[in-house]
C-alpha positions in Angstrom: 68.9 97.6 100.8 68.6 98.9 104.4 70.1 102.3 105.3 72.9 102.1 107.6 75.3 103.8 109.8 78.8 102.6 110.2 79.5 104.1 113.6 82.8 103.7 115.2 82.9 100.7 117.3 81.7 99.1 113.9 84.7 99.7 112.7 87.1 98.9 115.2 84.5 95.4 115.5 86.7 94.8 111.9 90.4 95.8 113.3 90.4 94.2 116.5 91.3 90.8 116.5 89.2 90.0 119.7 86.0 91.3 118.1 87.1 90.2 114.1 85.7 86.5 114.6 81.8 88.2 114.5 79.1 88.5 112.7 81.2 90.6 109.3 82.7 87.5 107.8 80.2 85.8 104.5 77.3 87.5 106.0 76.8 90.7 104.0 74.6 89.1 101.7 71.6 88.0 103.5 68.9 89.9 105.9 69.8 88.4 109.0 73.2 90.3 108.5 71.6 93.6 107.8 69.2 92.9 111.2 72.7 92.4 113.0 74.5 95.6 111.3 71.4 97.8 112.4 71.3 96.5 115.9 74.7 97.1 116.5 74.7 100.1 115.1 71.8 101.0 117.5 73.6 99.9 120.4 77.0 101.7 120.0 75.2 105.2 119.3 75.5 105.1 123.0 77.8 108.1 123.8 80.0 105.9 126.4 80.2 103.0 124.1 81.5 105.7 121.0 84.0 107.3 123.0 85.1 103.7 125.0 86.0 103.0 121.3 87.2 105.4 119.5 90.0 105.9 122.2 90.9 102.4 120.7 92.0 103.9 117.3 95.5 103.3 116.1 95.1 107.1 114.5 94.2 108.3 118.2 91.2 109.8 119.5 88.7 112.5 120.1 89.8 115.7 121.4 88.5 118.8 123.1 88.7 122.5 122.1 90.4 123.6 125.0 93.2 121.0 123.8 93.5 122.2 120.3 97.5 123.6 119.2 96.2 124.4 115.7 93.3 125.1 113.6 93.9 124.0 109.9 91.2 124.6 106.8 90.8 121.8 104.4 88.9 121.7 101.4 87.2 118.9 98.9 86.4 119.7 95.7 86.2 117.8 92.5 88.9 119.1 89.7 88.0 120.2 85.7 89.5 116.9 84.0 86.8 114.7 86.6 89.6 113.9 89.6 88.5 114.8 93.0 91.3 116.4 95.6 91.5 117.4 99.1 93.5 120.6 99.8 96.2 120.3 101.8 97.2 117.0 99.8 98.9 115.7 103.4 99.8 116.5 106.8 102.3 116.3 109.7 101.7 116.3 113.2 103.7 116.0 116.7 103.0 113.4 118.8 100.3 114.1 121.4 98.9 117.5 119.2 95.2 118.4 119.2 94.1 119.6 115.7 91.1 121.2 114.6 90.7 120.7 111.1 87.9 123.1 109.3 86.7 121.5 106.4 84.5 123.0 103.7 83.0 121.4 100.6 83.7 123.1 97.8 82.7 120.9 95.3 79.1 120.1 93.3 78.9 116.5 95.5 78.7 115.5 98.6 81.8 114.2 100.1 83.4 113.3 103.8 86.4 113.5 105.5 87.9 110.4 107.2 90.8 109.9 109.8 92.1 106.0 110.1 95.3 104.0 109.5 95.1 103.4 105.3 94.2 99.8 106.0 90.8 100.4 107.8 90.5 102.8 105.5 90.9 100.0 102.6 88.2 97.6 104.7 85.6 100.4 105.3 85.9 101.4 101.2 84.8 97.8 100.7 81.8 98.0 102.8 80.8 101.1 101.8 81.1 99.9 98.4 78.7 96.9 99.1 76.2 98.9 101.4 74.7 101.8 101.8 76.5 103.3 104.6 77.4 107.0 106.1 79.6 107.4 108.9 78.8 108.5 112.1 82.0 108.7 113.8 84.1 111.4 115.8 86.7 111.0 113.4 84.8 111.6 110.3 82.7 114.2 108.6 80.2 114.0 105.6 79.7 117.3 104.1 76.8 118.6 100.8 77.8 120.9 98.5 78.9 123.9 100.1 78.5 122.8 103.7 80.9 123.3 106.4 82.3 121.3 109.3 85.0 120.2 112.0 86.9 117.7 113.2 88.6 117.4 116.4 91.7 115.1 116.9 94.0 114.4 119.2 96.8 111.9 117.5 97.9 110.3 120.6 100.2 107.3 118.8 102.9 108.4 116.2 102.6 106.4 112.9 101.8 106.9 109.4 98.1 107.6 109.1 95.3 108.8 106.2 93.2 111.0 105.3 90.5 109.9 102.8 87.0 109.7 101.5 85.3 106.8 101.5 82.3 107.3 99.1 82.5 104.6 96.7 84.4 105.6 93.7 86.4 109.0 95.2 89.1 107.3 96.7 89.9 106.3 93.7 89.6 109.9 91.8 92.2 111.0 94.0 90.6 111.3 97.5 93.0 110.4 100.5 96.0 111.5 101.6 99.6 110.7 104.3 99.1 112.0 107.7 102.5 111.5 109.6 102.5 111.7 113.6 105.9 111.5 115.5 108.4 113.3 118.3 110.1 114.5 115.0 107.6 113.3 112.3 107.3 109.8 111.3 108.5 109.0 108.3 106.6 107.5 105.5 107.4 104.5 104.7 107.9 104.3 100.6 106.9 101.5 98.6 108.7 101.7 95.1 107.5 100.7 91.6 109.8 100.1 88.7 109.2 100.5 85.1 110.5 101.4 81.3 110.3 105.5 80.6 108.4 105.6 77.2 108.3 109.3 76.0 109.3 112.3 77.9 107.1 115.5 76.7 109.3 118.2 78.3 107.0 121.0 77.6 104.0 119.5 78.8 105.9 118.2 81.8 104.5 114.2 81.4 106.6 111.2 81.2 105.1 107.8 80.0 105.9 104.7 81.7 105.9 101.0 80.8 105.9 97.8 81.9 105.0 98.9 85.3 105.9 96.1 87.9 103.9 95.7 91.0 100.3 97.5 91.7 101.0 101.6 92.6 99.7 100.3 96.8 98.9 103.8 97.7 97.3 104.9 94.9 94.9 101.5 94.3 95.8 100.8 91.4 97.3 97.7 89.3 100.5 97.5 87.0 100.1 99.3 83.7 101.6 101.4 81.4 100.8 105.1 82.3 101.1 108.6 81.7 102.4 110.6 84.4 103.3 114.1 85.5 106.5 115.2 86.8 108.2 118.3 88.2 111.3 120.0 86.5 113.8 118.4 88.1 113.0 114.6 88.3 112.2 115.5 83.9 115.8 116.1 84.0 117.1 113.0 85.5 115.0 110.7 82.9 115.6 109.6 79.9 113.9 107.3 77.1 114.3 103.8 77.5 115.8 104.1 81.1 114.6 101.6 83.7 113.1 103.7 86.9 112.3 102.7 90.2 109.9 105.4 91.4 106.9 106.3 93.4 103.7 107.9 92.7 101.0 110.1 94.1 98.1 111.9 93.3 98.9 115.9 93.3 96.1 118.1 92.9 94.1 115.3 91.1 96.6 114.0 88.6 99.2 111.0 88.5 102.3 112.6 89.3 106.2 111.1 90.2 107.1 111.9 93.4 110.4 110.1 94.2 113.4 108.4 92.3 116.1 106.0 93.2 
């Protein structure tokens, strides 16, 4: 399997409707698609082309020191029980603000740092997960063990965005997180599950749930019966056999309610 770089205006080649009719639809499987991917990816390391694209982005675009409000660190790391976590777990930006963001690995593997809307985020996962790819794009980093980097970003549309590594199976260990953008913060929108509350260990501060309806979207996952944590107060609003509608995150690596209704 060739070696390639998914650059930017590869990307967007996927999202845009006027480009999404090319050469990325039952192709991936043969030579002749490779030959494409690699001459494309040629042709848009051209500076002009990058940055002609990557002002295209529904998350916004590059930005320059002199711009930047605020410098924020960021970490990745892999956790004890096997999860893997950025820290801060999400962000929230004005409208129109330049952020540095100083990310360090702190972890044994190699991992990246990605800025897109969650459903490009979803379609480059795929790829990645089908080819051998690294990005090469202003709005992403790929960091060894122990290196350091930055990213520069101005979020120029307001929105709810993510944060996220792509390497084939981190996502999924925990890996990606909200980034809201508006005059007063966008709000997320919520997408809530519903389910049967099993066994409530008070102590331990877990909650088992059951008959799960509906996949947990932001999280990747399908329906099933899971254990998760819960702070203090949302413990003391449940009960065993009650029927829950509720949302669910990854916090510091592990399953965790966030919200009730």
């Amino acid at each position: 399997m060739k070696y390639l770089l998914l650059t930017t205006a590869l990307a967007l080649t996927l999202s845009a409707p006027a480009f999404a009719a090319g050469s990325h639809s039952g192709e991936h499987g043969d030579a002749k698609a490779d030959d494409h991917a690699v001459e494309h990816a040629a042709m848009m390391k051209d500076d002009d082309h990058v940055e002609d694209h990557a002002a295209m982005m529904m998350v916004g675009m590059p930005g320059t020191a002199k711009d930047v409000a605020r410098t924020l660190d960021v970490t990745m790391r892999e956790t004890d029980d096997g999860a893997m976590i950025f820290e801060p777990t999400s962000f929230e930006f004005e409208l129109g603000e330049t952020i540095r963001f100083k990310i360090r690995n702190d972890g044994e593997l190699e991992h990246e740092f990605v800025l897109d809307t969650v459903e490009q985020n979803i379609v480059h996962k795929a790829m990645m997960a089908e080819y051998d790819m690294e990005h090469d794009d202003p709005n992403s980093i790929r960091l060894d063990a122990g290196a350091v980097g930055e990213v520069i970003w101005t979020f120029a549309n307001a929105g709810t965005f993510e944060f996220a590594c792509l390497i084939p199976g981190h996502y999924e260990s925990g890996m990606h997180g909200p980034i809201n953008v508006g005059d007063h913060m966008a709000q997320t929108v919520v997408e809530y599950s519903t389910g049967k509350v099993k066994k409530i260990d008070n102590k331990a501060g877990k909650v088992t749930i059951v008959h799960v309806h509906g996949p947990l979207v932001n999280l990747d996952m399908p329906s099933m019966t899971m254990v998760f944590r819960a702070d203090e107060q949302i413990v003391a609003k449940l009960s065993e056999g009650q029927d829950i509608e509720f949302v669910a995150d990854r916090v510091k690596g592990k399953l965790t309610v966030t919200k009730l209704r």
